[in-house]
Biopython code that builds the backbone (N, CA, C, O; Angstrom):
import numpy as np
from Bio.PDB.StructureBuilder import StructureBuilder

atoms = [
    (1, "UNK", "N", (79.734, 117.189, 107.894)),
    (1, "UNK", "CA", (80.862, 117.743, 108.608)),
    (1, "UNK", "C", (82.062, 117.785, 107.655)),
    (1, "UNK", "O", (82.478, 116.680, 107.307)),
    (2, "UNK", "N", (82.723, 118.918, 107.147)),
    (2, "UNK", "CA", (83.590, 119.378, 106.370)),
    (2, "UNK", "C", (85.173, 117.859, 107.053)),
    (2, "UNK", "O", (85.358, 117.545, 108.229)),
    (3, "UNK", "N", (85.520, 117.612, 106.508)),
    (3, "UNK", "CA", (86.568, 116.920, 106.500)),
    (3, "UNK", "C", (86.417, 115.309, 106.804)),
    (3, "UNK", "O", (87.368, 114.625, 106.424)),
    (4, "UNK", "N", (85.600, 114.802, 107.284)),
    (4, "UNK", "CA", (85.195, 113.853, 107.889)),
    (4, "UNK", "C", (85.248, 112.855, 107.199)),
    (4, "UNK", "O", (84.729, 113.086, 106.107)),
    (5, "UNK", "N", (85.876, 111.148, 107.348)),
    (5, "UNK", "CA", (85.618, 110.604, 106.408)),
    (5, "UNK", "C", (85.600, 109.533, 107.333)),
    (5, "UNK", "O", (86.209, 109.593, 108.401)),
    (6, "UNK", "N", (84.891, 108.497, 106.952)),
    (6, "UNK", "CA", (84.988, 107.093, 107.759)),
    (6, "UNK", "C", (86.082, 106.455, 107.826)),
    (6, "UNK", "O", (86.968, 106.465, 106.971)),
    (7, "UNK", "N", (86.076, 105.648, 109.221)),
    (7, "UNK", "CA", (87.062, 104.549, 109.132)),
    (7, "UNK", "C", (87.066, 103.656, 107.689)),
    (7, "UNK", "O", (88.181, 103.414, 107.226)),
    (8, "UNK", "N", (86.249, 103.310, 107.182)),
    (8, "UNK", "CA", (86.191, 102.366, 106.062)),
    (8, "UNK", "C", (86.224, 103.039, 104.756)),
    (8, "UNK", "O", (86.064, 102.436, 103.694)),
    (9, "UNK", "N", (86.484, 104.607, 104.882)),
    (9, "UNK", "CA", (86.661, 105.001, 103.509)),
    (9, "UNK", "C", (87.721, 105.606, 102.692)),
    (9, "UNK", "O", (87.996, 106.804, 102.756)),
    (10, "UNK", "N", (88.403, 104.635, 101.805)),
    (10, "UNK", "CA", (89.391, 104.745, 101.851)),
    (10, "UNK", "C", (89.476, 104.502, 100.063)),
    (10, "UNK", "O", (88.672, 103.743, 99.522)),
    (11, "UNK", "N", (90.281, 105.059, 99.457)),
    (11, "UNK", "CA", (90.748, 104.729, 97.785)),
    (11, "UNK", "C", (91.547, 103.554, 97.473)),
    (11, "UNK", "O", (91.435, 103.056, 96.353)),
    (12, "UNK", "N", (92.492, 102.955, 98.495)),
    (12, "UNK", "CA", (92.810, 101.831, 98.167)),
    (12, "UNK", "C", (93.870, 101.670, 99.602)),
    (12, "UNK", "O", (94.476, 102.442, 100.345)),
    (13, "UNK", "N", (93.589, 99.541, 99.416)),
    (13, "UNK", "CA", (93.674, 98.895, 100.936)),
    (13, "UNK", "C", (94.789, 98.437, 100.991)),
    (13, "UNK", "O", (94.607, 97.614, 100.093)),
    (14, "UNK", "N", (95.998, 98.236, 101.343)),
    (14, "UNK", "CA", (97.257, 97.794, 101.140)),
    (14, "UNK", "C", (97.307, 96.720, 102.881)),
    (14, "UNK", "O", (97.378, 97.236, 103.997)),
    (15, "UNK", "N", (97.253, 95.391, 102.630)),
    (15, "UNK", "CA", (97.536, 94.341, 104.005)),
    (15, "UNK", "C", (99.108, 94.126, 103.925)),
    (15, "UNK", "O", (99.857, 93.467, 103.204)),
    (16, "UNK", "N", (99.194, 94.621, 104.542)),
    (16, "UNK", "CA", (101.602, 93.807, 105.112)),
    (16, "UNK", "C", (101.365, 93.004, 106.118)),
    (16, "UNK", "O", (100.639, 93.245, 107.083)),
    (17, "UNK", "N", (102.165, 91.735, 105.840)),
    (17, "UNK", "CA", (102.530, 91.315, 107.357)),
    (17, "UNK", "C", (103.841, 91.343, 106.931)),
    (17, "UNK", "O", (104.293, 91.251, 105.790)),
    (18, "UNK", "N", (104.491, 91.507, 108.182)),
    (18, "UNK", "CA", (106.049, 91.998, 108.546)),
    (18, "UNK", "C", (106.451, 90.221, 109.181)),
    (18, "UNK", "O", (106.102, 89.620, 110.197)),
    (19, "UNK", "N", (107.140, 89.925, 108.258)),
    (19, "UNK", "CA", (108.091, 88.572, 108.662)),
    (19, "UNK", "C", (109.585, 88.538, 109.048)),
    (19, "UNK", "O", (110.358, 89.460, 108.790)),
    (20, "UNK", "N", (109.802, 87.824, 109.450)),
    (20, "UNK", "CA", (111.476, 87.704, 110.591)),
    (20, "UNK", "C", (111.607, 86.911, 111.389)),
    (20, "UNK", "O", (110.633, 86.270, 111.784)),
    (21, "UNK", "N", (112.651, 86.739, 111.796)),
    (21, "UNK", "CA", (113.068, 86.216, 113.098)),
    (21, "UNK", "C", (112.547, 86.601, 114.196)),
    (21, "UNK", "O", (111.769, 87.520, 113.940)),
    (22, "UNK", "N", (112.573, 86.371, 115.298)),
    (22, "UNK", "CA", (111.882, 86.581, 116.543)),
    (22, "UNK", "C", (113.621, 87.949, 116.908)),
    (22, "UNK", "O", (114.819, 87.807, 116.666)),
    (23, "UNK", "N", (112.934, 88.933, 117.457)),
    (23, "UNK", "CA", (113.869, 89.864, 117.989)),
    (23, "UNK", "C", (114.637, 90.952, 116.968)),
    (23, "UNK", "O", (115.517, 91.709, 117.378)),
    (24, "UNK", "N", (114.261, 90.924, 115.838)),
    (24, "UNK", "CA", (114.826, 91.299, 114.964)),
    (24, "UNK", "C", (114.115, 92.839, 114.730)),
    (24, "UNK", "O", (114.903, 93.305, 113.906)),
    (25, "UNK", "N", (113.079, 93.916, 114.970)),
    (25, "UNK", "CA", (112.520, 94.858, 115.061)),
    (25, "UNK", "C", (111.354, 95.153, 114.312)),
    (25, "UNK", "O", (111.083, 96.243, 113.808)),
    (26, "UNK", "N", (110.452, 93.758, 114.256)),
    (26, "UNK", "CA", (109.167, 93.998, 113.223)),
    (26, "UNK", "C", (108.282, 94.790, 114.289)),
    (26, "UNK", "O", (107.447, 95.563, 113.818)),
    (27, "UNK", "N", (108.369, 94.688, 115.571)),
    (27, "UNK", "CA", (107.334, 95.597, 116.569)),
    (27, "UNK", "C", (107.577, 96.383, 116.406)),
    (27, "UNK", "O", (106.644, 97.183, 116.344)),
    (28, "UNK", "N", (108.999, 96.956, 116.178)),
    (28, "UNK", "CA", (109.091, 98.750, 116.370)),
    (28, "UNK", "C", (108.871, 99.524, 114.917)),
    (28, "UNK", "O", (108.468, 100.681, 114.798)),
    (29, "UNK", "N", (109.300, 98.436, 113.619)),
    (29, "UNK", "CA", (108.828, 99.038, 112.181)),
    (29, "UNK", "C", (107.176, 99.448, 112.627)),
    (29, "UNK", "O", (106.674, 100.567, 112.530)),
    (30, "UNK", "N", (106.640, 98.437, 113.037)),
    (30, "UNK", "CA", (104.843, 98.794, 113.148)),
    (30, "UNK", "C", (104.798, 99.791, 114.418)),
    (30, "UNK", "O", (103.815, 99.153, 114.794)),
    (31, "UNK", "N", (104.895, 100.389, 115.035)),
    (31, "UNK", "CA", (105.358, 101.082, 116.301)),
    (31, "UNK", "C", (105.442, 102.214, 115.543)),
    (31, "UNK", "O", (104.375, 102.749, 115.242)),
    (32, "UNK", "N", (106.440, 102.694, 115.172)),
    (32, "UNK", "CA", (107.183, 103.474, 114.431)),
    (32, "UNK", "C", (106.284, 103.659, 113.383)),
    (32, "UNK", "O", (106.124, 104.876, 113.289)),
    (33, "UNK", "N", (105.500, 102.978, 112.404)),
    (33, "UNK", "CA", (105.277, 103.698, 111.233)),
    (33, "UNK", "C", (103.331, 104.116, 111.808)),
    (33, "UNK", "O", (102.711, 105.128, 111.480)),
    (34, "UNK", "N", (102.848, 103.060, 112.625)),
    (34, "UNK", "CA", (101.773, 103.572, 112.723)),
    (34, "UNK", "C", (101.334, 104.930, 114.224)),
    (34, "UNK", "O", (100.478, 105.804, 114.363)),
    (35, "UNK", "N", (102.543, 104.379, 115.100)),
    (35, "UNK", "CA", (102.372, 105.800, 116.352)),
    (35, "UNK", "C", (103.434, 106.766, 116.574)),
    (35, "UNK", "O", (103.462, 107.599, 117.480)),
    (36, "UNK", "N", (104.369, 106.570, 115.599)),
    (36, "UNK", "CA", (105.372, 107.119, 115.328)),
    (36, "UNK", "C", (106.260, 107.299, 117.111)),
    (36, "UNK", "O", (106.700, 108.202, 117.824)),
    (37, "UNK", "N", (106.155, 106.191, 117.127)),
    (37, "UNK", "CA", (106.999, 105.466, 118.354)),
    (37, "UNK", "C", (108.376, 104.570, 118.113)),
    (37, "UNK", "O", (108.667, 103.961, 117.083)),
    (38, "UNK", "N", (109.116, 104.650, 119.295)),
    (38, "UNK", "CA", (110.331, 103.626, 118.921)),
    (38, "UNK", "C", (110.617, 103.326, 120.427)),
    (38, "UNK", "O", (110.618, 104.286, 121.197)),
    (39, "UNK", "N", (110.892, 101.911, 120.973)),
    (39, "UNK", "CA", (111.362, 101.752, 122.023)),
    (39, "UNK", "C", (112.643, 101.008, 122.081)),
    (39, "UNK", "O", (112.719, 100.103, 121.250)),
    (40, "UNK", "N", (113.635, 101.160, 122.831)),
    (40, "UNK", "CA", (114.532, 100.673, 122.693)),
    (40, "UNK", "C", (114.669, 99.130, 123.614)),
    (40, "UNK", "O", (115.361, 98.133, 123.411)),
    (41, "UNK", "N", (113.652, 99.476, 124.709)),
    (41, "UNK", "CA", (113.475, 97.727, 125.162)),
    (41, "UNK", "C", (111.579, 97.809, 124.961)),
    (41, "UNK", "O", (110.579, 98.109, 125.615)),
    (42, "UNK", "N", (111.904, 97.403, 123.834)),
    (42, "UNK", "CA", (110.213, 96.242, 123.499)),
    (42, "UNK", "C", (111.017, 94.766, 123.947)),
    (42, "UNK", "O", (112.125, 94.242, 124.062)),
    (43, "UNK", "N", (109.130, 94.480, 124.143)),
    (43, "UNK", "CA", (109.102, 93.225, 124.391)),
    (43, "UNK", "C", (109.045, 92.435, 123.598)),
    (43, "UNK", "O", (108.550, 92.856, 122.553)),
    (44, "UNK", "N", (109.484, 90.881, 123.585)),
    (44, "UNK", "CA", (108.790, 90.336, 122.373)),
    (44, "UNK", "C", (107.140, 90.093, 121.980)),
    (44, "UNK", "O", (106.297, 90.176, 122.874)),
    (45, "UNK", "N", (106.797, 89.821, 120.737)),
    (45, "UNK", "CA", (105.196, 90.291, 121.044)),
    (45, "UNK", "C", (104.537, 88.613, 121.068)),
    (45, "UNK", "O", (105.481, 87.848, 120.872)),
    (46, "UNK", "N", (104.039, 88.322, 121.135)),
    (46, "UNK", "CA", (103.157, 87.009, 121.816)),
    (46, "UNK", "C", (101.787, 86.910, 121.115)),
    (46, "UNK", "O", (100.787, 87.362, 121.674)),
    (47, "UNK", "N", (101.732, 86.421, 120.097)),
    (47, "UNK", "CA", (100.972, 85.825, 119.355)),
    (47, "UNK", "C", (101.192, 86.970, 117.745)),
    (47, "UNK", "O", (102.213, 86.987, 117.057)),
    (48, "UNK", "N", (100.027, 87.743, 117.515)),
    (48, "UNK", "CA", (100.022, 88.489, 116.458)),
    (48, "UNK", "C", (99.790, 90.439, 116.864)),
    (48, "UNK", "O", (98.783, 90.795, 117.476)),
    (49, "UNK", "N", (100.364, 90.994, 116.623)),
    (49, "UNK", "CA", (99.992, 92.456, 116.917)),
    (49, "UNK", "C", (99.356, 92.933, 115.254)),
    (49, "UNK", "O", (99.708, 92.293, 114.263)),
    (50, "UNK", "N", (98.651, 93.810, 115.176)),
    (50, "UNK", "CA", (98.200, 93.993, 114.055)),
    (50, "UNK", "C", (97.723, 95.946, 114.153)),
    (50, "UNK", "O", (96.898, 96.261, 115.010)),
    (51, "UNK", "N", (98.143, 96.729, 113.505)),
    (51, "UNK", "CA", (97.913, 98.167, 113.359)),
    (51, "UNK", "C", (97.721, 98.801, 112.379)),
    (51, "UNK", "O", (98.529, 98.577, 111.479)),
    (52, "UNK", "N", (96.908, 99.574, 112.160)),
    (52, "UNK", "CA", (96.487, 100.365, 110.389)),
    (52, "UNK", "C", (96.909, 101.982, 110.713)),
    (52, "UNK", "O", (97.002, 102.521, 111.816)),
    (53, "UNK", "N", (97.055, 102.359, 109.838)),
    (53, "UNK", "CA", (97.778, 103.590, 109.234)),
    (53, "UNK", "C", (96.787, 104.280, 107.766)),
    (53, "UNK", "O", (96.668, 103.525, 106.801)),
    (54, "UNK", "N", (96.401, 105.111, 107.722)),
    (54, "UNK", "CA", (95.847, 105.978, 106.762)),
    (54, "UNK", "C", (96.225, 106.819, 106.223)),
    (54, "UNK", "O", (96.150, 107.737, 107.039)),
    (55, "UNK", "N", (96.865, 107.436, 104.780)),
    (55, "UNK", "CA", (97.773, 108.293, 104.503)),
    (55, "UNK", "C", (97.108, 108.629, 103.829)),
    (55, "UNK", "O", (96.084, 107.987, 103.598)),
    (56, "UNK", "N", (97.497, 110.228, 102.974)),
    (56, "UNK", "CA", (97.029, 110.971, 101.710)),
    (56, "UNK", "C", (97.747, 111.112, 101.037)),
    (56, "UNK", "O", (98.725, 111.772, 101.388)),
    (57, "UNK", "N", (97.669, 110.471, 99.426)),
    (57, "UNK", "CA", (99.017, 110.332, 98.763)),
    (57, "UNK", "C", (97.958, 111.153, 97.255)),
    (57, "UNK", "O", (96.803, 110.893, 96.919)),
    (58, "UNK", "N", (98.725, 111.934, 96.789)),
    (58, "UNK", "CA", (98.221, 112.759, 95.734)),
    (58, "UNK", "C", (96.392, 112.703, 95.456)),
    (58, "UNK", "O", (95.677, 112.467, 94.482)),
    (59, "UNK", "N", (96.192, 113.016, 96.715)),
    (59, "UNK", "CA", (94.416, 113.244, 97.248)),
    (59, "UNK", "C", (93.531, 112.081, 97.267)),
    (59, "UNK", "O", (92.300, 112.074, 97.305)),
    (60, "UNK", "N", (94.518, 110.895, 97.227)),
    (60, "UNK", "CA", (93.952, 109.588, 97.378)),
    (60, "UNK", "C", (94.019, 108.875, 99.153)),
    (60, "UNK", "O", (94.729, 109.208, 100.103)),
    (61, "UNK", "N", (93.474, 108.325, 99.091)),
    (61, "UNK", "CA", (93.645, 107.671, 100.914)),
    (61, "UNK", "C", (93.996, 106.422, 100.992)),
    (61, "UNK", "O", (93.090, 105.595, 101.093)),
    (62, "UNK", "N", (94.987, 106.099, 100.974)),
    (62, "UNK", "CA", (95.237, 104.896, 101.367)),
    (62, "UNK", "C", (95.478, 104.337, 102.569)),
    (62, "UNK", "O", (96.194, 105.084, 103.235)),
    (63, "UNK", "N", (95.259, 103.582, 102.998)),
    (63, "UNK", "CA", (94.964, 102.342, 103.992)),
    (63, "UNK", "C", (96.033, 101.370, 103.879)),
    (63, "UNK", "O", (96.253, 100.809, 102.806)),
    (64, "UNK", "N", (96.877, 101.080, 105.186)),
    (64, "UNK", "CA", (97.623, 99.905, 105.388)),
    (64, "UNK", "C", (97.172, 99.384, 106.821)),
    (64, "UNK", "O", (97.293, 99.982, 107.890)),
    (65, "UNK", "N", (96.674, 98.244, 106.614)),
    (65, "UNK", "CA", (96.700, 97.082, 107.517)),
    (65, "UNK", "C", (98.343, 96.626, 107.968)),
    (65, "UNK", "O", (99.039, 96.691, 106.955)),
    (66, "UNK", "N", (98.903, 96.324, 108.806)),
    (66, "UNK", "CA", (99.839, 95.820, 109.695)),
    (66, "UNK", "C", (100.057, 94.579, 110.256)),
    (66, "UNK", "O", (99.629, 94.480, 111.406)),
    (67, "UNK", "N", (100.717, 93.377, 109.687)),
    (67, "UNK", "CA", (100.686, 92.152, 110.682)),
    (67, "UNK", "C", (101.489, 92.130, 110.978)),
    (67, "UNK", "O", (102.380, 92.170, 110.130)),
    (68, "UNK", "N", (101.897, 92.043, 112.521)),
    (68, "UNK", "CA", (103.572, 91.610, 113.096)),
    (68, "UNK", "C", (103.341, 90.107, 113.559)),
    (68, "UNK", "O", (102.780, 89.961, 114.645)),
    (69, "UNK", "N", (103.627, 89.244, 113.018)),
    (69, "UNK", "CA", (103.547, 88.136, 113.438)),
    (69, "UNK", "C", (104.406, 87.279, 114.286)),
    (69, "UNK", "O", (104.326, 86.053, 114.364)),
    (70, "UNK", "N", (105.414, 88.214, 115.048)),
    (70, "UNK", "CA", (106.048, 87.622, 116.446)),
    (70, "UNK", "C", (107.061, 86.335, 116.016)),
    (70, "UNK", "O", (107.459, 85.444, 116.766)),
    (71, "UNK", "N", (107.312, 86.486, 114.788)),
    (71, "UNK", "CA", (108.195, 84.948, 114.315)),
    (71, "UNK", "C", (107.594, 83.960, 113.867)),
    (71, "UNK", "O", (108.135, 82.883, 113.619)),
    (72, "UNK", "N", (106.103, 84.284, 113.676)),
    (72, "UNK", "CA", (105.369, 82.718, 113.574)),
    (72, "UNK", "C", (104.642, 83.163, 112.078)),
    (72, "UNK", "O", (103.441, 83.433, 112.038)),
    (73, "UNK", "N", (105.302, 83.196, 111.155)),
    (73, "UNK", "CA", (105.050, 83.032, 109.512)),
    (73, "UNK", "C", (104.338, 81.874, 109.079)),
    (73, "UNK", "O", (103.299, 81.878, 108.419)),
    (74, "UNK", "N", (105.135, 80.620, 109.604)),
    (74, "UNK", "CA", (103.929, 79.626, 109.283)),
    (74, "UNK", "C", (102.337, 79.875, 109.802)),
    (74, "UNK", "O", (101.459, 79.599, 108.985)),
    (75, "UNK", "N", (102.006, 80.292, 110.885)),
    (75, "UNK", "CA", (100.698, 80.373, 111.460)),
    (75, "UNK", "C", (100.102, 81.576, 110.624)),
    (75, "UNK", "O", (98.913, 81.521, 110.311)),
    (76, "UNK", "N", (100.663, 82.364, 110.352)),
    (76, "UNK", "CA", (100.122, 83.706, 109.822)),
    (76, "UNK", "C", (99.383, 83.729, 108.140)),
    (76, "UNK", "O", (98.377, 84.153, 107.570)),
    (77, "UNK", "N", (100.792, 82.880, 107.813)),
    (77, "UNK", "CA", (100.949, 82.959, 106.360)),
    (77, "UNK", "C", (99.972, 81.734, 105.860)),
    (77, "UNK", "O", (99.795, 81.763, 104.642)),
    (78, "UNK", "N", (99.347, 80.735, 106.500)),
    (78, "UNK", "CA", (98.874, 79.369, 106.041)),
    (78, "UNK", "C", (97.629, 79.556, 104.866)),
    (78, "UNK", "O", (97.660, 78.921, 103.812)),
    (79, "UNK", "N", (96.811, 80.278, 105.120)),
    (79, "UNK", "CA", (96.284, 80.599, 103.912)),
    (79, "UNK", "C", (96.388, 82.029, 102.942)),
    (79, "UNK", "O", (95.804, 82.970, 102.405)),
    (80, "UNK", "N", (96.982, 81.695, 103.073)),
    (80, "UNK", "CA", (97.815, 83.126, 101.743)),
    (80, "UNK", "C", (97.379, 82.730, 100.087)),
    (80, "UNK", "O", (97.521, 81.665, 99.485)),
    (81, "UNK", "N", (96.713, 84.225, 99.566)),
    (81, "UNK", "CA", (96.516, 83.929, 98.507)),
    (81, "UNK", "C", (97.762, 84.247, 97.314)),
    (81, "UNK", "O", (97.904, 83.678, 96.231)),
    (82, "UNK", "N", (98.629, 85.395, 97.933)),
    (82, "UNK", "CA", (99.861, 85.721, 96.716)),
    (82, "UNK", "C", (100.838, 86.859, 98.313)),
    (82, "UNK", "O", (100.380, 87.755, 99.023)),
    (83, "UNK", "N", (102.100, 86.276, 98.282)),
    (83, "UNK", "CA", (103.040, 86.909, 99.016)),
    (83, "UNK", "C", (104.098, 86.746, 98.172)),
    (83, "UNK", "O", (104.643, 85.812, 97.583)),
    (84, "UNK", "N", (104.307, 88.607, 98.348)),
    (84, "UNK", "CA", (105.302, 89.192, 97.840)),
    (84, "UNK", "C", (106.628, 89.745, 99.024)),
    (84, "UNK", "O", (106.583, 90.306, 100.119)),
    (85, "UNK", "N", (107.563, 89.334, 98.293)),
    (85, "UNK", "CA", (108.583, 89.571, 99.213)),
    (85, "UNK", "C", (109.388, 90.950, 98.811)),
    (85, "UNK", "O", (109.536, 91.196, 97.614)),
    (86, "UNK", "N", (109.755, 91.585, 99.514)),
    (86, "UNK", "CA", (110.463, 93.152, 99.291)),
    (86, "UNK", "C", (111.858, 93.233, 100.201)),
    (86, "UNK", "O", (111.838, 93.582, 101.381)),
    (87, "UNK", "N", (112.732, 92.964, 99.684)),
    (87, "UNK", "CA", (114.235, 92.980, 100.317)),
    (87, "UNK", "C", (114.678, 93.973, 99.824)),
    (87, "UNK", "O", (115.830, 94.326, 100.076)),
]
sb = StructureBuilder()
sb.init_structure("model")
sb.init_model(0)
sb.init_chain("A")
sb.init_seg("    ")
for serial, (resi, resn, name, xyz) in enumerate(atoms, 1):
    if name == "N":
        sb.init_residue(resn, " ", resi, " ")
    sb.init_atom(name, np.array(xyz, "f"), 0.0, 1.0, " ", f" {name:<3s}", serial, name[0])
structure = sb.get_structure()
């Protein structure tokens, strides 16, 4: 089938988790970048929300995984092999 490509096939995998304060708009960054949604009353989110996104960047496919971790960085982050921070 002309266009078709699997969920799992992809040129390269990019994982974010989105860290913050509780209330601060990590639901609606993931909202927003993966359903191209925005709400102005979200809820807070309650445990972990997690969403992927697939793009075509100069005929390559990349893949982003999504963690919103609801304020709870310690629980998320506990076995982390290398976190990079982007301010």
């Amino acid at each position: 089938m002309a266009g078709y490509r699997a969920e799992d096939d992809y040129d390269y995998l990019f994982k974010v988790v989105l860290i913050g304060d509780s209330g601060v708009g990590k639901s609606n960054l993931l909202s927003r970048f993966t359903r191209n949604e925005f709400s102005l009353e979200s809820k807070s989110t309650i445990g972990v929300e997690f969403a992927t996104r697939s793009l075509n960047v100069d005929g390559k496919v990349i893949k982003a995984q999504i963690w919103d971790t609801a304020g709870q960085e310690r629980w998320i982050l506990g076995d982390l092999d290398l976190l990079q921070l982007v301010l």
